[in-house]
SEMARLO-456897 format. One record per atom (N, C-alpha, C): residue number from 1; atom name; residue in three letters; x, y, z. Coordinates in Angstrom, 1 decimal. Each point is the difference from the previous one (the first is absolute). Example, Ala and Ser with C-alpha at 12.3 -4.5 7.8 and 13.67 -1.06 7.14 Angstrom:
@n=1 atom=N res=Ala x=13.2 y=-5.7 z=7.8;
@n=1 atom=CA res=Ala x=-0.9 y=1.2 z=0.0;
@n=1 atom=C res=Ala x=0.9 y=1.2 z=0.0;
@n=2 atom=N res=Ser x=-0.4 y=1.1 z=-0.7;
@n=2 atom=CA res=Ser x=0.9 y=1.1 z=0.0;
@n=2 atom=C res=Ser x=-0.8 y=1.1 z=0.8;
//
This chain:
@n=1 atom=N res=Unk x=13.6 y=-9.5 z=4.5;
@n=1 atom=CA res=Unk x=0.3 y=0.5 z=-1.4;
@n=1 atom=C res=Unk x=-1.3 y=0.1 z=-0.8;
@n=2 atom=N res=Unk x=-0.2 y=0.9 z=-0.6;
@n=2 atom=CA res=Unk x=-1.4 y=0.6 z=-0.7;
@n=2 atom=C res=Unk x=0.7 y=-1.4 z=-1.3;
@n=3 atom=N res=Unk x=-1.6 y=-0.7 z=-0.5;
@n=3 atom=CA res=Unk x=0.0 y=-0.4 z=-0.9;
@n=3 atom=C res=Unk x=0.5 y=0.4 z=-1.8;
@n=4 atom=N res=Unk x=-0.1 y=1.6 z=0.0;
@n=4 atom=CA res=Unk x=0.6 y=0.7 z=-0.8;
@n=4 atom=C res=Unk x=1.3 y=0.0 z=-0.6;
@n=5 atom=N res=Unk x=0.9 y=-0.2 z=1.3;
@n=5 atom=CA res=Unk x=1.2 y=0.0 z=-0.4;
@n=5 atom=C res=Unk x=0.2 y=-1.4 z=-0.3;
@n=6 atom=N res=Unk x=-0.6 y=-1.1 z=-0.1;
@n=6 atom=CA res=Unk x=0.3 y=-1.3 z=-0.6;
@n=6 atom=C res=Unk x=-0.7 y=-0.1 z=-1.2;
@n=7 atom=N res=Unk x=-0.9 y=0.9 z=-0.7;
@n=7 atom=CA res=Unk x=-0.9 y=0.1 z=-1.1;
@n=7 atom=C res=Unk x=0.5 y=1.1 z=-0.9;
@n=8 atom=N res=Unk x=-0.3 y=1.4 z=-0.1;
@n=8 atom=CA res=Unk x=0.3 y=0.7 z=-1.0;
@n=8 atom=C res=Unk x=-0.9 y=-0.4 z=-1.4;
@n=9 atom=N res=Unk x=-1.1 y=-0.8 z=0.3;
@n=9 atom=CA res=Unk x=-0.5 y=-0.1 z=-1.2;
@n=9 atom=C res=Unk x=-0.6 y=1.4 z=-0.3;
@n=10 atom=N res=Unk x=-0.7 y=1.2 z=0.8;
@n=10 atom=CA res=Unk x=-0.8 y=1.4 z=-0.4;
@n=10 atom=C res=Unk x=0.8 y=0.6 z=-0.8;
@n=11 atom=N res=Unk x=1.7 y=-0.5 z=0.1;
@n=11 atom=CA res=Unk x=0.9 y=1.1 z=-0.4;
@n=11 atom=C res=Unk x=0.3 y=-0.4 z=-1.6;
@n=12 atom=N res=Unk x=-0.5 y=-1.7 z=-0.1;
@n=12 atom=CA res=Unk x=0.5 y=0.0 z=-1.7;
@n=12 atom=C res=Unk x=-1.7 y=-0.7 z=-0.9;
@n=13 atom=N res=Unk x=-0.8 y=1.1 z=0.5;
@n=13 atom=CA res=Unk x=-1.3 y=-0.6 z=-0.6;
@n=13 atom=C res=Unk x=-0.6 y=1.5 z=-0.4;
@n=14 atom=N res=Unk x=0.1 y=1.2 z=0.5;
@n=14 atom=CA res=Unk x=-0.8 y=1.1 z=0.1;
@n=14 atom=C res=Unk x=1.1 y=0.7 z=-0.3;
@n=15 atom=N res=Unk x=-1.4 y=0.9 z=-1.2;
@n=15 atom=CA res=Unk x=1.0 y=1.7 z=-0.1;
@n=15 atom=C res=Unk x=-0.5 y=0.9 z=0.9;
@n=16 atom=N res=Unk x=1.5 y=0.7 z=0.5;
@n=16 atom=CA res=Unk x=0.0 y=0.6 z=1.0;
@n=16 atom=C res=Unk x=0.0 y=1.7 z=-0.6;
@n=17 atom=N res=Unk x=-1.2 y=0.7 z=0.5;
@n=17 atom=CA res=Unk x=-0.2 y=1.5 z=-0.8;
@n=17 atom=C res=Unk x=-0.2 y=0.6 z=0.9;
@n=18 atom=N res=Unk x=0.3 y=0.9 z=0.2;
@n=18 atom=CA res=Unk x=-0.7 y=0.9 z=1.3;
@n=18 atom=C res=Unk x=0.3 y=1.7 z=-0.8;
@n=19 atom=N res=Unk x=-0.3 y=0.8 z=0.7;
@n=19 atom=CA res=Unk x=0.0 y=1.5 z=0.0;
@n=19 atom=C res=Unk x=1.7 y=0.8 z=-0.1;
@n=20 atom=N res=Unk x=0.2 y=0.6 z=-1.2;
@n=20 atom=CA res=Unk x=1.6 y=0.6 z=0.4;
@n=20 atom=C res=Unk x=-0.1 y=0.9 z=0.9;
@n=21 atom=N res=Unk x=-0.6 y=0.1 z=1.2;
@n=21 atom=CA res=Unk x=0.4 y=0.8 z=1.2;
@n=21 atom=C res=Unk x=0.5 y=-1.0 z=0.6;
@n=22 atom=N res=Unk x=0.0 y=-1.4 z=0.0;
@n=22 atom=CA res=Unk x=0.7 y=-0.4 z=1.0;
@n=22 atom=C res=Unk x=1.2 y=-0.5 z=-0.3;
@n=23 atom=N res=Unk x=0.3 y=0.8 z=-1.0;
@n=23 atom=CA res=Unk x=2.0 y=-0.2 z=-0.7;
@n=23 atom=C res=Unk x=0.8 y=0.7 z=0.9;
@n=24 atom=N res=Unk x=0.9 y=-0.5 z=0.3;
@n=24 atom=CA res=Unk x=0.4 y=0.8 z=1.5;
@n=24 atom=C res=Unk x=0.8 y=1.4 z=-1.0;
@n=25 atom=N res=Unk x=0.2 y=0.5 z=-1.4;
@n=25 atom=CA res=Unk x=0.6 y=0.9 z=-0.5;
@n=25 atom=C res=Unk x=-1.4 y=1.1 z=0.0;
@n=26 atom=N res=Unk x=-1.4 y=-0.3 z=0.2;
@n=26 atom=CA res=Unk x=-1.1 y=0.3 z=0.1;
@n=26 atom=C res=Unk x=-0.4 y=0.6 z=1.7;
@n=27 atom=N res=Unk x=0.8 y=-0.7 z=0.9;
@n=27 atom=CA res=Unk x=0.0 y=0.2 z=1.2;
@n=27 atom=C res=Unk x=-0.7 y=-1.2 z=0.7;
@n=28 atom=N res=Unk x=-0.3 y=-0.9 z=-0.4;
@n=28 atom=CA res=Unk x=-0.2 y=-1.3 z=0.1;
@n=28 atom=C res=Unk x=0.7 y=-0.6 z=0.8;
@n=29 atom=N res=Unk x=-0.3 y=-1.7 z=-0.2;
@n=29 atom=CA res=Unk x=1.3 y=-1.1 z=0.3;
@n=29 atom=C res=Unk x=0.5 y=-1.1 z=-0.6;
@n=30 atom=N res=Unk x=-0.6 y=-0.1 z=-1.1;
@n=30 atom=CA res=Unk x=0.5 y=-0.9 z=-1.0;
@n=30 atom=C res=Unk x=0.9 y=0.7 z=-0.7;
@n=31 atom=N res=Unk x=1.0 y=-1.1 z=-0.2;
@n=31 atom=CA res=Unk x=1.4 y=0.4 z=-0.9;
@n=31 atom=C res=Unk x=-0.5 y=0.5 z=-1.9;
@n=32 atom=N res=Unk x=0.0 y=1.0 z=0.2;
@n=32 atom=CA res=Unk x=-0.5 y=0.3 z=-1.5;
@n=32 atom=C res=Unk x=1.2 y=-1.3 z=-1.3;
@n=33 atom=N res=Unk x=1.1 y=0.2 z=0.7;
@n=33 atom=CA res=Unk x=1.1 y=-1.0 z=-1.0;
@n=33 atom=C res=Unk x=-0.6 y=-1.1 z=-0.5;
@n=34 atom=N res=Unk x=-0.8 y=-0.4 z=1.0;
@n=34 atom=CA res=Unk x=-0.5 y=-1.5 z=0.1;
@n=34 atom=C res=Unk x=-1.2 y=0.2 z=-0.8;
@n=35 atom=N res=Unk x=-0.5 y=1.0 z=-0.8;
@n=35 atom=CA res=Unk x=-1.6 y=-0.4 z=-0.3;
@n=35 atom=C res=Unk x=0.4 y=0.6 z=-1.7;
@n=36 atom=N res=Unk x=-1.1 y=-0.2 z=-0.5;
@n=36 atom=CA res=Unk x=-0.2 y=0.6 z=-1.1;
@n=36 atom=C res=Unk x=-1.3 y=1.0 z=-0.4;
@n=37 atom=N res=Unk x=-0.1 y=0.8 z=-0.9;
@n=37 atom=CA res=Unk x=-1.0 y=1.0 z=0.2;
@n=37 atom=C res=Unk x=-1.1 y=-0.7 z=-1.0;
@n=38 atom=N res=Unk x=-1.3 y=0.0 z=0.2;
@n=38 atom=CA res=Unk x=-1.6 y=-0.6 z=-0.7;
@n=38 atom=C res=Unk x=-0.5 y=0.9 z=-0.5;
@n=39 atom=N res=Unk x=-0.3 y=1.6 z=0.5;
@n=39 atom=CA res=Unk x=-0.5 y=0.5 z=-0.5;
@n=39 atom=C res=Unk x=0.3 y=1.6 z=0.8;
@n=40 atom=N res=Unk x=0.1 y=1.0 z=-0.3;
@n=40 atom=CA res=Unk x=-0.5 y=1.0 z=0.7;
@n=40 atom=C res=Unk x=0.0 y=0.1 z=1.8;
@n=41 atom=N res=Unk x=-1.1 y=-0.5 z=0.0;
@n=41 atom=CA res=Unk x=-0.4 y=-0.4 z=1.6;
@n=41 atom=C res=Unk x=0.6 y=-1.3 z=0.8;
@n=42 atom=N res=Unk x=0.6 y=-1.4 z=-0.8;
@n=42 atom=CA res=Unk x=0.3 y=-1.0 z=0.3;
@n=42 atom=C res=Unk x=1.0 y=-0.3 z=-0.3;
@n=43 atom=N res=Unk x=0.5 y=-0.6 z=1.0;
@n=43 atom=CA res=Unk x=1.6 y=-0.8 z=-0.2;
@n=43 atom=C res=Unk x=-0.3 y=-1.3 z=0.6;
@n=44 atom=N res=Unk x=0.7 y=-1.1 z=-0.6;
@n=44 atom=CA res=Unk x=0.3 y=-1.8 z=0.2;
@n=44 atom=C res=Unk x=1.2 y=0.0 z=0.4;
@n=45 atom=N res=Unk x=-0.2 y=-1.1 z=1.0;
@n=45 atom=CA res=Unk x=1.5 y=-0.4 z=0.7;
@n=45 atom=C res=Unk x=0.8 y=-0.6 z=-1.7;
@n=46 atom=N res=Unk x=1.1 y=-0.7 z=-0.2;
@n=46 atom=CA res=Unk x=1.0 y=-0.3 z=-1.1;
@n=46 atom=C res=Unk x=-0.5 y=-1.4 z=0.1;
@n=47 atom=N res=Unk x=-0.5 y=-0.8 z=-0.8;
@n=47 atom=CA res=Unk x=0.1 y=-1.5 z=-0.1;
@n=47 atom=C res=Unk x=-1.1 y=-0.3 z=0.1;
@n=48 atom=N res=Unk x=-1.3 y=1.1 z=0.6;
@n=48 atom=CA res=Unk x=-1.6 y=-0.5 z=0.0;
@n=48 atom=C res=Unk x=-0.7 y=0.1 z=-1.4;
@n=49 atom=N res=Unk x=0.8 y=0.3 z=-1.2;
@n=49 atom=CA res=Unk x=-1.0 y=0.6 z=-0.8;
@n=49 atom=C res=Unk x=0.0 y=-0.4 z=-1.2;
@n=50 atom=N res=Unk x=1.0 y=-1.5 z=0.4;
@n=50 atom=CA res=Unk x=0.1 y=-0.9 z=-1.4;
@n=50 atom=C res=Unk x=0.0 y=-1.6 z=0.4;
@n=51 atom=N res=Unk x=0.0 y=-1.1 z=-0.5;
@n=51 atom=CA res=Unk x=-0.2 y=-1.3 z=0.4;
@n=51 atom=C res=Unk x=1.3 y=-0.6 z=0.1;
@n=52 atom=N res=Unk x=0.8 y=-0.6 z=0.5;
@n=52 atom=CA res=Unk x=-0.3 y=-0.6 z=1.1;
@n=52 atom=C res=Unk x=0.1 y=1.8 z=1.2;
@n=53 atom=N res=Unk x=-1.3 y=0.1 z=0.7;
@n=53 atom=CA res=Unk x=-0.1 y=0.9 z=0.7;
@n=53 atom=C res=Unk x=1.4 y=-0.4 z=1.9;
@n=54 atom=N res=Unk x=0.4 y=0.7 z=-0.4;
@n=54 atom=CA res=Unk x=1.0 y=0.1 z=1.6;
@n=54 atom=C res=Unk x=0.6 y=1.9 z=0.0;
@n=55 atom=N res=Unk x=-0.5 y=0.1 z=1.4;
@n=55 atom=CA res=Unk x=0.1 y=1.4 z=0.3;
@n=55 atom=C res=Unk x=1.7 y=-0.1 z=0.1;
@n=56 atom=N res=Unk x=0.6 y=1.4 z=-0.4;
@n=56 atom=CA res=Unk x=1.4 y=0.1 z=0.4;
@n=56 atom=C res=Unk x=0.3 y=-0.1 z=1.1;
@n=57 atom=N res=Unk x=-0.8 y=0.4 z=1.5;
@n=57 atom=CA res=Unk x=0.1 y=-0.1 z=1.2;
@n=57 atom=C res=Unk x=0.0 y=-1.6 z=0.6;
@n=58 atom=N res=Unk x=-0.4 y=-0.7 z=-0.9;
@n=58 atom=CA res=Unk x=-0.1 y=-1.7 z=0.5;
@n=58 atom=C res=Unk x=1.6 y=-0.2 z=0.1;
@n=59 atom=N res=Unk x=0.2 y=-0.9 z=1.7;
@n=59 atom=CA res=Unk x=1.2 y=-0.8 z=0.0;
@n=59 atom=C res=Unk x=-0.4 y=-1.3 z=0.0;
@n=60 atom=N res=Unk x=0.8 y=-0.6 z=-0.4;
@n=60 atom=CA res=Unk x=0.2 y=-1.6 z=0.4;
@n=60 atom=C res=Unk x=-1.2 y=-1.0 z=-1.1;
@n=61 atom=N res=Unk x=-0.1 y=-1.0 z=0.6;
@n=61 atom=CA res=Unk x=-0.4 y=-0.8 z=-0.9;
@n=61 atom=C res=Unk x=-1.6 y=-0.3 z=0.7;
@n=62 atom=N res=Unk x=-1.5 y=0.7 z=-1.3;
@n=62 atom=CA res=Unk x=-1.0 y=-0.9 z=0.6;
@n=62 atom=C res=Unk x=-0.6 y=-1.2 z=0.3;
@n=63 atom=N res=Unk x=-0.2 y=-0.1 z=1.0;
@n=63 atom=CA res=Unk x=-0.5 y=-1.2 z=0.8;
@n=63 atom=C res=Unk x=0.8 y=-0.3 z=1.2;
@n=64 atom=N res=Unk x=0.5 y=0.4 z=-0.3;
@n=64 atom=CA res=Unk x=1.3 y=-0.6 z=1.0;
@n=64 atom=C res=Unk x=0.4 y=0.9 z=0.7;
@n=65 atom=N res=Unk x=1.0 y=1.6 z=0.2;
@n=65 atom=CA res=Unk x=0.6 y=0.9 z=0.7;
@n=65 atom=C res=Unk x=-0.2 y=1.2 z=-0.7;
@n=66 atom=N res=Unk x=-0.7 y=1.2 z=0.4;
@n=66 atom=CA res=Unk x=-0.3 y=0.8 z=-0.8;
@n=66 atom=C res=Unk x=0.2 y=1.5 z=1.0;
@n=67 atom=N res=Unk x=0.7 y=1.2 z=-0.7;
@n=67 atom=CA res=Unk x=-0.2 y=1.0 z=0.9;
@n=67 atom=C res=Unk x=-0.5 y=1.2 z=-1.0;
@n=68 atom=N res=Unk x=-0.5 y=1.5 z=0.3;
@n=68 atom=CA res=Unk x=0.3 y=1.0 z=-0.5;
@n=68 atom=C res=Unk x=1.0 y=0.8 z=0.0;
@n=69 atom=N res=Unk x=0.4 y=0.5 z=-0.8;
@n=69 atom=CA res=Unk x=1.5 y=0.9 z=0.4;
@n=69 atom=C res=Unk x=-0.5 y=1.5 z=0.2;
@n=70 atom=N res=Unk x=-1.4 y=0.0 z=-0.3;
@n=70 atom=CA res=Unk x=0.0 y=1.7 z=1.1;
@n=70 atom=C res=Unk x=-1.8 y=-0.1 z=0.0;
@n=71 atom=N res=Unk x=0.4 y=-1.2 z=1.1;
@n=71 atom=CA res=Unk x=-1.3 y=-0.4 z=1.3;
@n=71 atom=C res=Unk x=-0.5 y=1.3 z=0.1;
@n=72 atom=N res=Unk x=0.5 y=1.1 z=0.9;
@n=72 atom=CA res=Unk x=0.1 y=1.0 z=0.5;
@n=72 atom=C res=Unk x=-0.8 y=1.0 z=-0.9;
@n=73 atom=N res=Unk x=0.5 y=-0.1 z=-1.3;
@n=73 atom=CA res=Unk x=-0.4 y=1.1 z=-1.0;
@n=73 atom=C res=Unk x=-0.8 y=-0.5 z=-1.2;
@n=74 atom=N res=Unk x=-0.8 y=-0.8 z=0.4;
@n=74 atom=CA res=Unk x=-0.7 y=-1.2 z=-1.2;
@n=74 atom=C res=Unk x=-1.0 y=1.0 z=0.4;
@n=75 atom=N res=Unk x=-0.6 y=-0.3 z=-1.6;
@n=75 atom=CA res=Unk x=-1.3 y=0.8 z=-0.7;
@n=75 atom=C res=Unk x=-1.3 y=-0.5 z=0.5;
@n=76 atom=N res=Unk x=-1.4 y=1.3 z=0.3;
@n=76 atom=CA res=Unk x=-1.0 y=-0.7 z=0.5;
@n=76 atom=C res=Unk x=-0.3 y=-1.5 z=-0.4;
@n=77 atom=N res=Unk x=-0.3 y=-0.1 z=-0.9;
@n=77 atom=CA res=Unk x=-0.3 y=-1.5 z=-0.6;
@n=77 atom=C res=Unk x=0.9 y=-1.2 z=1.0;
@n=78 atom=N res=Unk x=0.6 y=0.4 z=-0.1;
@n=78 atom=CA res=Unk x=1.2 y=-1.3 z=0.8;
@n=78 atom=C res=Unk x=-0.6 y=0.0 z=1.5;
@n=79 atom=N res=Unk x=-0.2 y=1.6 z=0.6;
@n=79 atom=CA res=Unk x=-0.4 y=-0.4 z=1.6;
@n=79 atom=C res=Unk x=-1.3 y=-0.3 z=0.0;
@n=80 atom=N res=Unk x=-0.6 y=0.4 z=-1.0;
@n=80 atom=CA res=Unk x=-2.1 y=-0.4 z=0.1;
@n=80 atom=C res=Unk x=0.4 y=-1.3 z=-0.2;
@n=81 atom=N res=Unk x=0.2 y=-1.3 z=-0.7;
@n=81 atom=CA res=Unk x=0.0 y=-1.6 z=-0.2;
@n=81 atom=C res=Unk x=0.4 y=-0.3 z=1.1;
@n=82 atom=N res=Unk x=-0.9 y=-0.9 z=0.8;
@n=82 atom=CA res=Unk x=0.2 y=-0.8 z=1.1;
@n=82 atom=C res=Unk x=0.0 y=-1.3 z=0.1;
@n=83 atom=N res=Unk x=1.0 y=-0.4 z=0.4;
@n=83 atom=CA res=Unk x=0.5 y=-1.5 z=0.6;
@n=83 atom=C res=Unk x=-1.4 y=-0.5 z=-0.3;
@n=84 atom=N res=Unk x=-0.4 y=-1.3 z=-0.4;
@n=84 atom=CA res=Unk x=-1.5 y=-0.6 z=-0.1;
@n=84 atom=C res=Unk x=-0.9 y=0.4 z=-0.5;
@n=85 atom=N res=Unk x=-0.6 y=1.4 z=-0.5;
@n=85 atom=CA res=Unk x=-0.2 y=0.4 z=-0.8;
@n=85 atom=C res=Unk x=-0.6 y=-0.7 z=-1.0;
@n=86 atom=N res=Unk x=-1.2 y=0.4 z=-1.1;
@n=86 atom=CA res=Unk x=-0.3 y=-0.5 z=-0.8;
@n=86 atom=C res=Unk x=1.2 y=0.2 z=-1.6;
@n=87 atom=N res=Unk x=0.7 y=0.9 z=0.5;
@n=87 atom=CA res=Unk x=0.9 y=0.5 z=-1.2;
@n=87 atom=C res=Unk x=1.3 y=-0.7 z=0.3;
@n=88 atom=N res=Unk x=0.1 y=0.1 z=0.9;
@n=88 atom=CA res=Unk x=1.5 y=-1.1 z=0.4;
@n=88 atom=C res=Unk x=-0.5 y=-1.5 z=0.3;
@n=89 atom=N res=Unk x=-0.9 y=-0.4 z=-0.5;
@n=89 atom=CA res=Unk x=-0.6 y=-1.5 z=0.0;
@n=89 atom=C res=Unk x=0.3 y=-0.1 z=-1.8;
@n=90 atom=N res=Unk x=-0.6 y=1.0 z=-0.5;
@n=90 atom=CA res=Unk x=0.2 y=-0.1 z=-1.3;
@n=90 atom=C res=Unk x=1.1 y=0.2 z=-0.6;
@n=91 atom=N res=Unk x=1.0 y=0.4 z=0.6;
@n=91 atom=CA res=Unk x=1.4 y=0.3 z=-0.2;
@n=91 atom=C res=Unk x=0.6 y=-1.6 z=0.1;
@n=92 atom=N res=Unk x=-0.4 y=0.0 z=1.0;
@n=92 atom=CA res=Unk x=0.8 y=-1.7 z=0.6;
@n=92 atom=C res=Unk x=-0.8 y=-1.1 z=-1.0;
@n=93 atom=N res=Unk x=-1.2 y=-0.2 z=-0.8;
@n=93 atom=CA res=Unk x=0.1 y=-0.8 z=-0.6;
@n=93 atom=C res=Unk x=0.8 y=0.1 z=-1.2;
@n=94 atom=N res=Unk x=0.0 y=1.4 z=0.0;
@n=94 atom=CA res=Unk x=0.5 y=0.0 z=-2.1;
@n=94 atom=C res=Unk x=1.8 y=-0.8 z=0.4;
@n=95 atom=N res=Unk x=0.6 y=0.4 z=1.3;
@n=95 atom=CA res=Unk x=1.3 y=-0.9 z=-0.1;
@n=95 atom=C res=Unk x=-0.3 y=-1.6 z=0.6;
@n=96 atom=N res=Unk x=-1.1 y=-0.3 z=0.1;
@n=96 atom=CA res=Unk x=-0.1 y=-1.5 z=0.5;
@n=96 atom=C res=Unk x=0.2 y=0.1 z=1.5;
@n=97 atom=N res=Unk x=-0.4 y=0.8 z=1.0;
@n=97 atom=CA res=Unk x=0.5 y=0.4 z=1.2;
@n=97 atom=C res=Unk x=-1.6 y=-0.9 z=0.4;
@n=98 atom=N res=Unk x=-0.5 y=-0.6 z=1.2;
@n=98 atom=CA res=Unk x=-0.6 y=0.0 z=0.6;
@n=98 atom=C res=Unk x=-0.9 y=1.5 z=0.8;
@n=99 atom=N res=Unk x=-1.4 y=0.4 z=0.1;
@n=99 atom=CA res=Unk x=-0.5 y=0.3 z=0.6;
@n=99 atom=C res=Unk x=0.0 y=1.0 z=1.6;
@n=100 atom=N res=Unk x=0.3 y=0.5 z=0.4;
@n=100 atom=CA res=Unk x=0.4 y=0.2 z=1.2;
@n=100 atom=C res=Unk x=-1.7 y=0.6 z=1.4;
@n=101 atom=N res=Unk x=-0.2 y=-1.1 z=0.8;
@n=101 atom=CA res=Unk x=-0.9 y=0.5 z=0.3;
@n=101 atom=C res=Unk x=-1.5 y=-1.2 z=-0.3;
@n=102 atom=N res=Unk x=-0.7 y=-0.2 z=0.7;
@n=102 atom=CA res=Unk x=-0.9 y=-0.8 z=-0.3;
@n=102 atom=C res=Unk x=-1.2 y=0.8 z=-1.0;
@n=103 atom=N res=Unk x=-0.7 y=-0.7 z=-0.9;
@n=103 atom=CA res=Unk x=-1.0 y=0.1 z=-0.2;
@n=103 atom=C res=Unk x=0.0 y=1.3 z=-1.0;
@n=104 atom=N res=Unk x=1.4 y=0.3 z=-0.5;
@n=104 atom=CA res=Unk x=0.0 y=0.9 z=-1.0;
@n=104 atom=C res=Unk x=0.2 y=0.0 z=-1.1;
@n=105 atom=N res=Unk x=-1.4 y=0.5 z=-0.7;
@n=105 atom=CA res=Unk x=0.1 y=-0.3 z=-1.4;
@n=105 atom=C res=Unk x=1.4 y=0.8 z=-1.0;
@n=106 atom=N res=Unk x=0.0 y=-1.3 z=-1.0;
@n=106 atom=CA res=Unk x=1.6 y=0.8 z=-0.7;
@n=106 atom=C res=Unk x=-0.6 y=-0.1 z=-1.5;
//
């Protein structure tokens, strides 16, 4: 099991913005329902764009059991952040998560 699915901290720390071509009403694959529009050229997933930040796509509870509900159809940003990562190091402290990975700075 990917450390991911027991973390979800990237999903309630970061706003999630990417391009409205990839709204799937755009021809995309993100659920346009699920996002809200930024500007013109940009759309945010629903729940990144205010504090307490949690994307509408987050299940379950961080730290503990966590899934996406459209893995499949999640916005560049979601598939560029990598497991250990300097950004998902920084994700995992802002929830008190430990580090994943030796020797990486958070």
């Amino acid at each position: 099991m990917s450390a991911c699915q027991s973390c979800g901290a990237c999903c309630a720390a970061y706003r999630v913005q990417f391009s409205v071509y990839e709204l799937d009403d755009a021809g995309g694959t993100v659920p346009a329902a699920m996002t809200e529009p930024v500007n013109g050229a940009t759309s945010r997933m629903q729940g990144t764009g205010e504090v307490p930040i949690r994307c509408v796509a987050l299940t379950g509870t961080v730290g503990q059991s966590v899934g996406c509900s459209i893995y499949l159809q999640r916005a560049a940003p979601c598939r560029e952040l990598t497991e250990g990562s300097y950004a998902c190091n920084k994700a995992r402290a802002r929830h008190g998560l430990p580090a994943l990975g030796e020797g990486l700075p958070v």
